[in-house]
C-alpha positions as CSV (number, residue, x, y, z in Angstrom):
1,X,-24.5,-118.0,40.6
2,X,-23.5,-119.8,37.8
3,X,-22.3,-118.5,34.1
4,X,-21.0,-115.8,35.9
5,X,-19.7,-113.4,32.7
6,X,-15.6,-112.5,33.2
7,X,-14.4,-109.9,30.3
8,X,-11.4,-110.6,28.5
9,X,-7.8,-109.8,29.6
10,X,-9.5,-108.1,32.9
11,X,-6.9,-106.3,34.8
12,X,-5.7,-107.6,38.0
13,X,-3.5,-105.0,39.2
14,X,-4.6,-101.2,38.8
15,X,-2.3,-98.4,38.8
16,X,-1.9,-94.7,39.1
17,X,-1.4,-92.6,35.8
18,X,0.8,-90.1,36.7
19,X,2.6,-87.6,34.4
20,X,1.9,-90.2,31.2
21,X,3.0,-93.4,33.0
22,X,2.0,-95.9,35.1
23,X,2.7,-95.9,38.7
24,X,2.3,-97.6,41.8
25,X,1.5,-95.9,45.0
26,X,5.0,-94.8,46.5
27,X,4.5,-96.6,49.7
28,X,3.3,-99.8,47.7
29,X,-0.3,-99.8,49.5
30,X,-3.2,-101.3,47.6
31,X,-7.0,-102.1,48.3
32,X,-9.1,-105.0,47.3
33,X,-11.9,-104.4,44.3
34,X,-14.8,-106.5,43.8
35,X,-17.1,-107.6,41.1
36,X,-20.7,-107.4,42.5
37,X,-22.2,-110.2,40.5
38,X,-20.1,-112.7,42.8
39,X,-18.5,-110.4,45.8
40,X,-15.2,-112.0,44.9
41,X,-12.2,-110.1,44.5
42,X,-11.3,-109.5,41.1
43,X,-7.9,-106.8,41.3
44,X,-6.6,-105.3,43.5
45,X,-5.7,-101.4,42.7
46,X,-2.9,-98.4,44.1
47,X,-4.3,-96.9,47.4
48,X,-3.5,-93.2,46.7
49,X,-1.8,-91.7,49.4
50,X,-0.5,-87.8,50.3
51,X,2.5,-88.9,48.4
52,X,1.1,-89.8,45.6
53,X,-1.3,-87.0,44.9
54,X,1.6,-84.7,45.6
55,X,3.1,-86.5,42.8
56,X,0.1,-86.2,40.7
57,X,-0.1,-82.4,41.3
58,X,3.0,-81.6,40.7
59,X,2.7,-83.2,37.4
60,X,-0.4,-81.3,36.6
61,X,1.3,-78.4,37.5
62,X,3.9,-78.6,35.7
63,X,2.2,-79.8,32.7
64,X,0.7,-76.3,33.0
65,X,2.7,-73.8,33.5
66,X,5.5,-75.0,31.1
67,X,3.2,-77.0,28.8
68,X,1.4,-76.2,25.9
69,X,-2.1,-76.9,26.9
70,X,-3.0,-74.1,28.3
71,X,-2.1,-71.8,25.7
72,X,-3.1,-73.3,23.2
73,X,-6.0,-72.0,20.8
74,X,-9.2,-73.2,21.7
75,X,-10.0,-74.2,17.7
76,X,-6.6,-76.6,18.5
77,X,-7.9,-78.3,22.1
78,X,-11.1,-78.8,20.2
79,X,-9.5,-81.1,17.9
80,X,-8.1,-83.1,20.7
81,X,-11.3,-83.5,22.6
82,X,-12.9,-84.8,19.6
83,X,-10.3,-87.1,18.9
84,X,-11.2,-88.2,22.5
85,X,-14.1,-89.1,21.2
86,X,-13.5,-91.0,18.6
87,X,-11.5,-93.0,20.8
88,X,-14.1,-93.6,23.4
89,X,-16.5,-94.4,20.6
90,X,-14.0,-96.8,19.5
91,X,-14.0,-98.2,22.7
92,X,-18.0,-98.8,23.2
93,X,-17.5,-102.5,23.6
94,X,-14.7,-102.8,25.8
95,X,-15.8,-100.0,27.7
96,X,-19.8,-101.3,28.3
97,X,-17.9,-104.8,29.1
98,X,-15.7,-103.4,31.9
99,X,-18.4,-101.1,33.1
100,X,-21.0,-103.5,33.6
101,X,-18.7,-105.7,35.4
102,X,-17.4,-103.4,38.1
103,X,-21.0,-101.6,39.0
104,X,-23.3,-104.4,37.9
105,X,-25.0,-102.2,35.9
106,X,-27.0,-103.8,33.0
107,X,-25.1,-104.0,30.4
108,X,-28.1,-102.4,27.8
109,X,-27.8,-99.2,30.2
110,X,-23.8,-99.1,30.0
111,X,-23.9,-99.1,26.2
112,X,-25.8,-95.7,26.7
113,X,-23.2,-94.2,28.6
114,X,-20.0,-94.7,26.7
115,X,-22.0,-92.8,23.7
116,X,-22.6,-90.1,26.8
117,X,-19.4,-89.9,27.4
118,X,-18.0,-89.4,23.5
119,X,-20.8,-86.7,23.3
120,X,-19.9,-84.8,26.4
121,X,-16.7,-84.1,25.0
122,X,-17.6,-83.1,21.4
123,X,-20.5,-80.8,23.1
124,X,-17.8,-79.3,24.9
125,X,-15.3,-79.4,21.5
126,X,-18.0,-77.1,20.0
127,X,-18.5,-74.9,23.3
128,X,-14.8,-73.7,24.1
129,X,-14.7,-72.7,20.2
130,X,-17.7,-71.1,19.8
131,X,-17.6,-69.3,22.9
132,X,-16.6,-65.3,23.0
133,X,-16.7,-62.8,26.0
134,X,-18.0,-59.7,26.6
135,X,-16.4,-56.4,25.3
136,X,-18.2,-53.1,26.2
137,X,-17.6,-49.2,25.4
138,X,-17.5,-45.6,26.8
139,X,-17.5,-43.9,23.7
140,X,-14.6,-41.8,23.5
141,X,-13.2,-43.0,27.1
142,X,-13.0,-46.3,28.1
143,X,-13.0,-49.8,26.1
144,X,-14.2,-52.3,28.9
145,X,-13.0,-56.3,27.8
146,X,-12.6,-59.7,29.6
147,X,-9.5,-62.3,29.6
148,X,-10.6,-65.8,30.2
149,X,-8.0,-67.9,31.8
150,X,-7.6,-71.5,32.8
151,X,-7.8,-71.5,36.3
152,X,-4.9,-74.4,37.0
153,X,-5.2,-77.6,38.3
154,X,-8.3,-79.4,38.5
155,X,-9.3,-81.8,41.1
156,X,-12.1,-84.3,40.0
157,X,-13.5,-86.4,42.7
158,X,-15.9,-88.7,40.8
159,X,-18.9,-91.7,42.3
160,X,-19.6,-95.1,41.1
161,X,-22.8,-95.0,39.6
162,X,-22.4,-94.8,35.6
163,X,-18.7,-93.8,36.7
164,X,-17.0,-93.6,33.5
165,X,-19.8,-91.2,31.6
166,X,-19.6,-89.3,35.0
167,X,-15.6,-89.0,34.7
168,X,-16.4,-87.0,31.3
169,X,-18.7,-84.6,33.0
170,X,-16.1,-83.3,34.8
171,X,-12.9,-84.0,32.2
172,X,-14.2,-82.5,29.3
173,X,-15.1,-79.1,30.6
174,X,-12.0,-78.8,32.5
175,X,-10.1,-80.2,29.6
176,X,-11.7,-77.9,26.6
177,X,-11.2,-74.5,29.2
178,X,-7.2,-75.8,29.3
179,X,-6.8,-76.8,32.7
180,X,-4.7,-79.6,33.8
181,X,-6.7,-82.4,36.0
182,X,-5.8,-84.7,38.6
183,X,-9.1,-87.4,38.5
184,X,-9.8,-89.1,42.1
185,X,-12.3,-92.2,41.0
186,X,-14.9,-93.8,43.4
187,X,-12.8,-97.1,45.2
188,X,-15.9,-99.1,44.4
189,X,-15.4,-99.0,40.7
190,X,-12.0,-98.3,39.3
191,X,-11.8,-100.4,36.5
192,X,-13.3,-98.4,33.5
193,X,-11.0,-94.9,34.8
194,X,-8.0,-97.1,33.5
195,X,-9.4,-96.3,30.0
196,X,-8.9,-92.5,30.3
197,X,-4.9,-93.0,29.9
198,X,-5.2,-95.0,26.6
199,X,-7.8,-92.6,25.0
200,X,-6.0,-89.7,25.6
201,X,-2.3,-90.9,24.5
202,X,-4.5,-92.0,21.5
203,X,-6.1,-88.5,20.7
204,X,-2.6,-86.5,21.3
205,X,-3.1,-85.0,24.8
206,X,0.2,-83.6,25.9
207,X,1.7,-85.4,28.9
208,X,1.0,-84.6,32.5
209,X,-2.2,-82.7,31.6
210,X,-4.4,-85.8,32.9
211,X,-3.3,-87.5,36.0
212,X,-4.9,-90.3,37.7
213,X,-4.6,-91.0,41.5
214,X,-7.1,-94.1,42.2
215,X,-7.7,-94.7,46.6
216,X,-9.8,-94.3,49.3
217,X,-12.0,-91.2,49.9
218,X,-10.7,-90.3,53.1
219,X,-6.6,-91.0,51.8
220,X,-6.3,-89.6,48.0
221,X,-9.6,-88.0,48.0
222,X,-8.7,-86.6,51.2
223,X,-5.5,-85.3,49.9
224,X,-6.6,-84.0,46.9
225,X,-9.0,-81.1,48.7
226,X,-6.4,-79.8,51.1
227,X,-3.6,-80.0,48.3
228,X,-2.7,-75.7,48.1
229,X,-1.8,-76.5,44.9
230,X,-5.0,-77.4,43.3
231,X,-7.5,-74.5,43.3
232,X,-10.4,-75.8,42.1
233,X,-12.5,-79.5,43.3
234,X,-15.9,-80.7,41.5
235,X,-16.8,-83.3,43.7
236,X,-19.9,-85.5,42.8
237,X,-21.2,-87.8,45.8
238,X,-23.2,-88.1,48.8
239,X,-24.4,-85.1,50.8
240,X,-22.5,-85.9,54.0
241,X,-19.0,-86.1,51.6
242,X,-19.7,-82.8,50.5
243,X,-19.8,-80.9,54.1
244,X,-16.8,-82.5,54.7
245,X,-14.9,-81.2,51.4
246,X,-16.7,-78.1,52.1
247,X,-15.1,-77.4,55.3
248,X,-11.4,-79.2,54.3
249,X,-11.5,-76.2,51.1
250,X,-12.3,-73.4,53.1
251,X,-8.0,-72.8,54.4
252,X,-7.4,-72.4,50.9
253,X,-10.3,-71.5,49.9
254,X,-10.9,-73.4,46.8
255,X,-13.4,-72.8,44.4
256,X,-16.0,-75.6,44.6
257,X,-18.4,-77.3,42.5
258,X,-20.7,-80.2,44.4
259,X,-23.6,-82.3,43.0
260,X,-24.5,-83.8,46.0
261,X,-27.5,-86.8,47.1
262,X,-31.4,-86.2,46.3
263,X,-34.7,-87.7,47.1
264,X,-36.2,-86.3,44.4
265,X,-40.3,-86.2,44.0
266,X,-42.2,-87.5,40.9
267,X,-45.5,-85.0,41.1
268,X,-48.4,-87.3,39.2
269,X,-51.5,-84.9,38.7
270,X,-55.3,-86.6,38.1
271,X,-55.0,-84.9,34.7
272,X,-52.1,-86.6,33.2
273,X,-51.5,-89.1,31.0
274,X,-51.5,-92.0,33.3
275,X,-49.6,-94.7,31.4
276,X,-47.0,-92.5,30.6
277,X,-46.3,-91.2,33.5
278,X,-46.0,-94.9,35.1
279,X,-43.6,-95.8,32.6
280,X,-41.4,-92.6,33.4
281,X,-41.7,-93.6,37.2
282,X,-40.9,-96.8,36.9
283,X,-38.1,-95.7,34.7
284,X,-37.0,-92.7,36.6
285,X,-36.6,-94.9,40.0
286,X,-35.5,-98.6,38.7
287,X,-33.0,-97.8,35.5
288,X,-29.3,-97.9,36.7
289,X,-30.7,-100.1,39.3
290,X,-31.9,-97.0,41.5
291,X,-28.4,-95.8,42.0
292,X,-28.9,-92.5,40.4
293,X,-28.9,-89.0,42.4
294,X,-31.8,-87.8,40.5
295,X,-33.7,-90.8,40.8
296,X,-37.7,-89.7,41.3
297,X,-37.3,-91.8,44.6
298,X,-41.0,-90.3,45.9
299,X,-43.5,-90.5,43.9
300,X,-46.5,-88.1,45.1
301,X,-50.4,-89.3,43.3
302,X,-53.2,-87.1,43.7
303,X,-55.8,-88.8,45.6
304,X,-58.4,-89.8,42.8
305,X,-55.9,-91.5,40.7
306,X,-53.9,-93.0,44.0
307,X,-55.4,-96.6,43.5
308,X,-55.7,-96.9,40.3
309,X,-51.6,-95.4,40.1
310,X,-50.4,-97.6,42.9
311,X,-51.9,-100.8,41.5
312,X,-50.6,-100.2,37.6
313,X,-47.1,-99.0,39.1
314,X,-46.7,-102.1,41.4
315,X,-47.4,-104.8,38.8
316,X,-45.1,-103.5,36.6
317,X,-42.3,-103.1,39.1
318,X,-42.9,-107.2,39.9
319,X,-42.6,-107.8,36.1
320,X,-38.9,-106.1,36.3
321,X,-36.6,-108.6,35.0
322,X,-33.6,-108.6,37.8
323,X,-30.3,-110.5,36.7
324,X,-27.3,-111.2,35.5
325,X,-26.0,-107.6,34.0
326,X,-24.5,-108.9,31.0
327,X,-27.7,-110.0,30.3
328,X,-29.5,-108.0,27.3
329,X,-32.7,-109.3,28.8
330,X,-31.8,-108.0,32.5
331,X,-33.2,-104.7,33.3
332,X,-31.9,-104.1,37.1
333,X,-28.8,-105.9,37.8
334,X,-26.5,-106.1,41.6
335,X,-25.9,-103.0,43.5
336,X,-22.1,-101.9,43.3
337,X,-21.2,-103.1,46.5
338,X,-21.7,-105.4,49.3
339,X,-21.7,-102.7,51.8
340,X,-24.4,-100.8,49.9
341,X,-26.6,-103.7,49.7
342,X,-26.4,-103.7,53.4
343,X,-27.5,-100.1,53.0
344,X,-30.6,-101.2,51.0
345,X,-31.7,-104.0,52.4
346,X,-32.0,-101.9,56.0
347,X,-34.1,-99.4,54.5
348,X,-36.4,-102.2,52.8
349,X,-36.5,-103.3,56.4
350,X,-37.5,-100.2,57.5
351,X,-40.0,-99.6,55.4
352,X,-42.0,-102.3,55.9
353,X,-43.2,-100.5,58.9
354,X,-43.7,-96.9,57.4
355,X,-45.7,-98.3,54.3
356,X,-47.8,-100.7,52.9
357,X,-45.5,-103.0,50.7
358,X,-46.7,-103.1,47.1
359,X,-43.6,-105.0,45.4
360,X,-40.5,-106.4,46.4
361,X,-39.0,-106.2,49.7
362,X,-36.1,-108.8,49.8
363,X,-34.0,-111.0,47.5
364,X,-34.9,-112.1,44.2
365,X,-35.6,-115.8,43.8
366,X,-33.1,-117.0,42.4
367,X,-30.2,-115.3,43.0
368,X,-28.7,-116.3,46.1
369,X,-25.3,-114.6,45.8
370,X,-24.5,-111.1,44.5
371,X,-25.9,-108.3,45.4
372,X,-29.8,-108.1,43.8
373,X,-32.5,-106.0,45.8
374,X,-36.0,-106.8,43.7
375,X,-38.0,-103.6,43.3
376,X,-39.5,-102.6,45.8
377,X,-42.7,-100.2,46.3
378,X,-43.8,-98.9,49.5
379,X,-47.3,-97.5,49.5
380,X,-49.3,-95.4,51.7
381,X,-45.7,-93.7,52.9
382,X,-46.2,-90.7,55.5
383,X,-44.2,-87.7,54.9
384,X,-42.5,-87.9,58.3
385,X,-41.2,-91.7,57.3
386,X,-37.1,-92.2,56.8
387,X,-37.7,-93.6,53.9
388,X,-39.7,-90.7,52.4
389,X,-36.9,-88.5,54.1
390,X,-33.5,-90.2,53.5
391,X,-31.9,-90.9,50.3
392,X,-31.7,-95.0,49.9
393,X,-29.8,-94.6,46.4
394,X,-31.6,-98.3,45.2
395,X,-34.4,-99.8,43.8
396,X,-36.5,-98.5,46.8
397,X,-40.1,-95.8,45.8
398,X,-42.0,-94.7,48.6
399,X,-45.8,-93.6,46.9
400,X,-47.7,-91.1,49.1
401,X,-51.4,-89.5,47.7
402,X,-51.9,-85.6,48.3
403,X,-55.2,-83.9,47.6
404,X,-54.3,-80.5,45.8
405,X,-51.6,-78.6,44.5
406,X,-50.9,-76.9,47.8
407,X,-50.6,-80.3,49.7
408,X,-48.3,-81.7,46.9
409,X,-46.1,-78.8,46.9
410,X,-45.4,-78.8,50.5
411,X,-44.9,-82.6,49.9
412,X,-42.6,-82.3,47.2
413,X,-40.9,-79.7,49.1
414,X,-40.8,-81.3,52.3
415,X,-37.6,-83.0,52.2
416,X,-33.9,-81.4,52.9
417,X,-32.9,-82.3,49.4
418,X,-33.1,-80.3,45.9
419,X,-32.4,-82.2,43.2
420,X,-34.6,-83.0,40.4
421,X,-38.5,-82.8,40.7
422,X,-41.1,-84.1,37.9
423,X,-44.5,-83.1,37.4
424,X,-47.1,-84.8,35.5
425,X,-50.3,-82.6,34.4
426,X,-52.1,-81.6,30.8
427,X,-52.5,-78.2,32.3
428,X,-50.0,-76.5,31.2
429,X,-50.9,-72.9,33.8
430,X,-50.6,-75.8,36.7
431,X,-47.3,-77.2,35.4
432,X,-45.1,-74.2,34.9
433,X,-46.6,-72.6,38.1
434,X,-45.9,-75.4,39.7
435,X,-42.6,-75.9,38.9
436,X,-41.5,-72.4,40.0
437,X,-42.9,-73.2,43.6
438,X,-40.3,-76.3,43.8
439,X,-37.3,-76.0,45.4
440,X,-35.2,-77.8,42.9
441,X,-32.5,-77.1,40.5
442,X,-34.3,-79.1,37.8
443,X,-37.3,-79.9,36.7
444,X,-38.7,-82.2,34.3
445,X,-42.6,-81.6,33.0
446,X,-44.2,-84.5,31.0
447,X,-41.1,-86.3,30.8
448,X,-38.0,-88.3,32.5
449,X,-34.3,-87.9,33.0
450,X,-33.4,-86.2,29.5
451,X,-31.6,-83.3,30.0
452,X,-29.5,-80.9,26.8
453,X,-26.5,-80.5,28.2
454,X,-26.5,-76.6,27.4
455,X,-28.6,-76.2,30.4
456,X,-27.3,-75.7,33.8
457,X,-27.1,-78.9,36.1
458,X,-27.0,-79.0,40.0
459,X,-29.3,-78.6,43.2
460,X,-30.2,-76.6,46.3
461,X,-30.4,-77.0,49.6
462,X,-28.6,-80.4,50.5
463,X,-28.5,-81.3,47.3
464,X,-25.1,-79.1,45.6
465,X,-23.6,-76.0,45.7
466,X,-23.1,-74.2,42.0
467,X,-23.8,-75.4,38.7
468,X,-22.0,-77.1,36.2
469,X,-23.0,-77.4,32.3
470,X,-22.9,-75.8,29.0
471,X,-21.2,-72.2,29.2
472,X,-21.2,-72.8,33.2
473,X,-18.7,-75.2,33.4
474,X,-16.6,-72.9,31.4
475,X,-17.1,-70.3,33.8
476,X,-16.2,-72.5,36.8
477,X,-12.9,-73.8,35.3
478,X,-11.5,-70.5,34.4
479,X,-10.8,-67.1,35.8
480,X,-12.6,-64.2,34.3
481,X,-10.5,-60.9,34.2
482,X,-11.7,-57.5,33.9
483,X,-9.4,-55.5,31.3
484,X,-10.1,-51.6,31.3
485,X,-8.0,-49.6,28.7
486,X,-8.8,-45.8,29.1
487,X,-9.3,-43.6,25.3
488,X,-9.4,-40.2,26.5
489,X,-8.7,-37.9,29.2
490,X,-8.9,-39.1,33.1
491,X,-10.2,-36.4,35.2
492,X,-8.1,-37.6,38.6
493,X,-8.5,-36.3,41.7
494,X,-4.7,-34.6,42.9
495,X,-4.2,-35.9,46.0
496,X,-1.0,-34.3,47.7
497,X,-0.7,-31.1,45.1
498,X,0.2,-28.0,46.2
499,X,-2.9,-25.9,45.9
């Protein structure tokens, strides 16, 4: 491919941040990263090892028990996370540059997420401060009050989809509670976590509080779970990562956080407003190139509207403009990784035999090299069919046509994931009925992907375990101690007095 966009003064050798400078791993391993525009190999980065997240948590453990972050007013952190975000504003260029370039997301899309990002952590400014906890009486007997406490060291364990707005998710709660972190990026895309270190040297947070270990899942990430010294993970991945954290936590047992794959349905009643709810398909499926975990992935059409659906929804998914990401025009760009392409292109393969192809099913014309899927709709899908079952995590829908709300319930419901659901429908009895029968953690009605981040976020079934988000998040990273102070008299029982 040819015009191929390079950012300026792009890193070639990526390090570990570790207790405010910048390390290599101790036993000098590295891993290759590439861009997947071309599939060449741009930098090569640190492959975190046991030794080096030892080093990392001893840092952050330090950095907490003698520092002053932890004790520090909340009013005070607040000030700090918001000069976070002014430096992550003030990086919205450089930052939508870089991101682009490492996940091949488009570069319209990456713009979107550095503003995330700066408004994750002023949300959470404004949360820590205003937060209070409860007090409560006996009169005359018993005042009742809790202590909230950081819980310590923090271990992040972050994807590469929309990596660096995903990295806030987890920082900024962690940071505004005053825990230390040690952040464990996704291998596929380390380039944008190299930012962190700058911003917060810039906005004044105190040294060894953030920690960066980059490496392989199954070396640093590894590490960082069975570490005794870290007692909390929020791990954000795929389902079959999660079991395995899961079960490496449980000798010490950590407390967990885990928002984990999805196949998520996309409920489209007769009664809705058609054209809207193609474009929030279409949307909900194809923007960050169908590497999102709530993605509406299966998209269920009641049967009067199926044809008409189908045939609106297919043309526009062959109009998608697929390109070069640092192309304003482009509006799916290449999947993050070879190795995921792979991925894709064997459940396209698939599913030409479990559906009726609509759209898509190969390789862009065009673009010969890189790592572009065109959007690809599968018709006629059977509930039973992998790729109505399995999460594909790319520009992949399966379409299948139910008759009433009993038959798209069990639809929607028939899948081992619990992610995100959407339902489309003017009535509003059938929409909030329906939406307590799904067995999701969220639901959208009427609408796409646009969430307030005061409300809880997470899954069931295979899809997470806990919630993170607004006062949540709070509660995760910090301990919440029960004070009782007695007023009056106690009326204790004498055990062992002479009677």
């Amino acid at each position: 491919m040819t015009g191929h966009f390079i950012p300026d003064s792009l890193p070639t050798q990526l390090q570990h941040y570790i207790d405010g400078a910048w390390v290599d791993s101790a036993g000098g391993e590295r891993f290759n990263v590439l861009d997947p525009v071309s599939n060449s190999n741009y930098a090569t980065a640190a492959a975190g090892q046991k030794a080096d997240i030892d080093r990392a948590v001893e840092a952050a453990t330090r950095a907490f028990r003698e520092g002053p972050w932890p004790e520090m007013k909340a009013r005070e952190r607040a000030r700090v996370l918001n000069r976070i975000a002014d430096a992550v504003e003030g990086r919205e260029d450089r930052l939508a540059e870089l991101e682009t370039f490492d996940t091949g997301l488009p570069i319209t899309q990456a713009r979107g997420q550095a503003r995330r990002a700066a408004e994750n952590f002023r949300f959470f400014a404004d949360l820590v401060v205003a937060q209070f906890d409860d007090a409560m009486k006996v009169p005359g007997a018993q005042i009742n009050y809790v202590n909230r406490k950081p819980v310590g060291v923090a271990g992040l364990i972050t994807p590469w989809n929309t990596p660096f707005m995903l990295e806030s998710w987890k920082l900024a709660p962690a940071l505004a509670a005053g825990c230390t972190v040690v952040l464990k990026p996704a291998e596929f895309t380390p380039l944008s976590a190299s930012l962190w270190a700058g911003i917060f040297e810039e906005a004044g947070l105190p040294r060894g509080v953030f920690n960066l270990v980059n490496g392989l899942g199954e070396e640093a990430g590894d590490a960082l779970v069975k570490h005794p010294g870290v007692p909390l993970i929020s791990f954000t991945g795929e389902t079959t990562t999660g079991q395995t954290i899961f079960a490496n936590a449980a000798p010490n047992l950590k407390g967990l956080s885990m928002e984990l794959g999805g196949k998520s349905p996309c409920v489209v009643f007769a009664d809705a407003d058609l054209d809207a709810a193609v474009d929030s398909a279409l949307f909900g499926v194809f923007s960050l190139n169908g590497e999102r975990c709530t993605a509406g992935s299966r998209i269920l059409v009641e049967r009067s509207i199926y044809g008409e659906f189908c045939e609106k929804f297919a043309a526009r998914a062959r109009n998608i403009v697929v390109g070069d990401p640092h192309d304003p025009r482009t509006e799916v760009g290449a999947l993050v990784h070879p190795e995921h392409y792979a991925k894709v292109m064997k459940y396209v393969a698939i599913g030409k035999s479990e559906g009726r192809l609509l759209a898509g099913g190969g390789r862009p014309a065009g673009l010969e090299t890189g790592n572009y899927v065109s959007p690809t709709v599968f018709a006629d899908v059977r509930p039973n069919a992998r790729i109505f079952q399995e999460e594909i995590f790319g520009p992949v829908v399966a379409i299948t046509p139910f008759a009433d709300d009993a038959g798209a319930l069990a639809l929607a419901n028939g899948v081992k994931y619990g992610l995100a659901a959407y339902v489309w429908t003017n009535d509003l009895t059938r929409a909030h009925t329906f939406a307590q029968g799904l067995e999701a953690g969220m639901v959208w009605l009427n609408s796409h992907n646009v969430r307030d981040l005061r409300t809880p976020f997470g899954g069931v079934k295979a899809s997470g375990l806990g919630h993170e988000g607004g006062f949540r998040s709070l509660d995760f990273y910090t301990e919440q101690q029960a004070v009782h102070i007695t007023l009056g008299h106690v009326d204790t029982p004498k055990f062992g007095a002479a009677k």
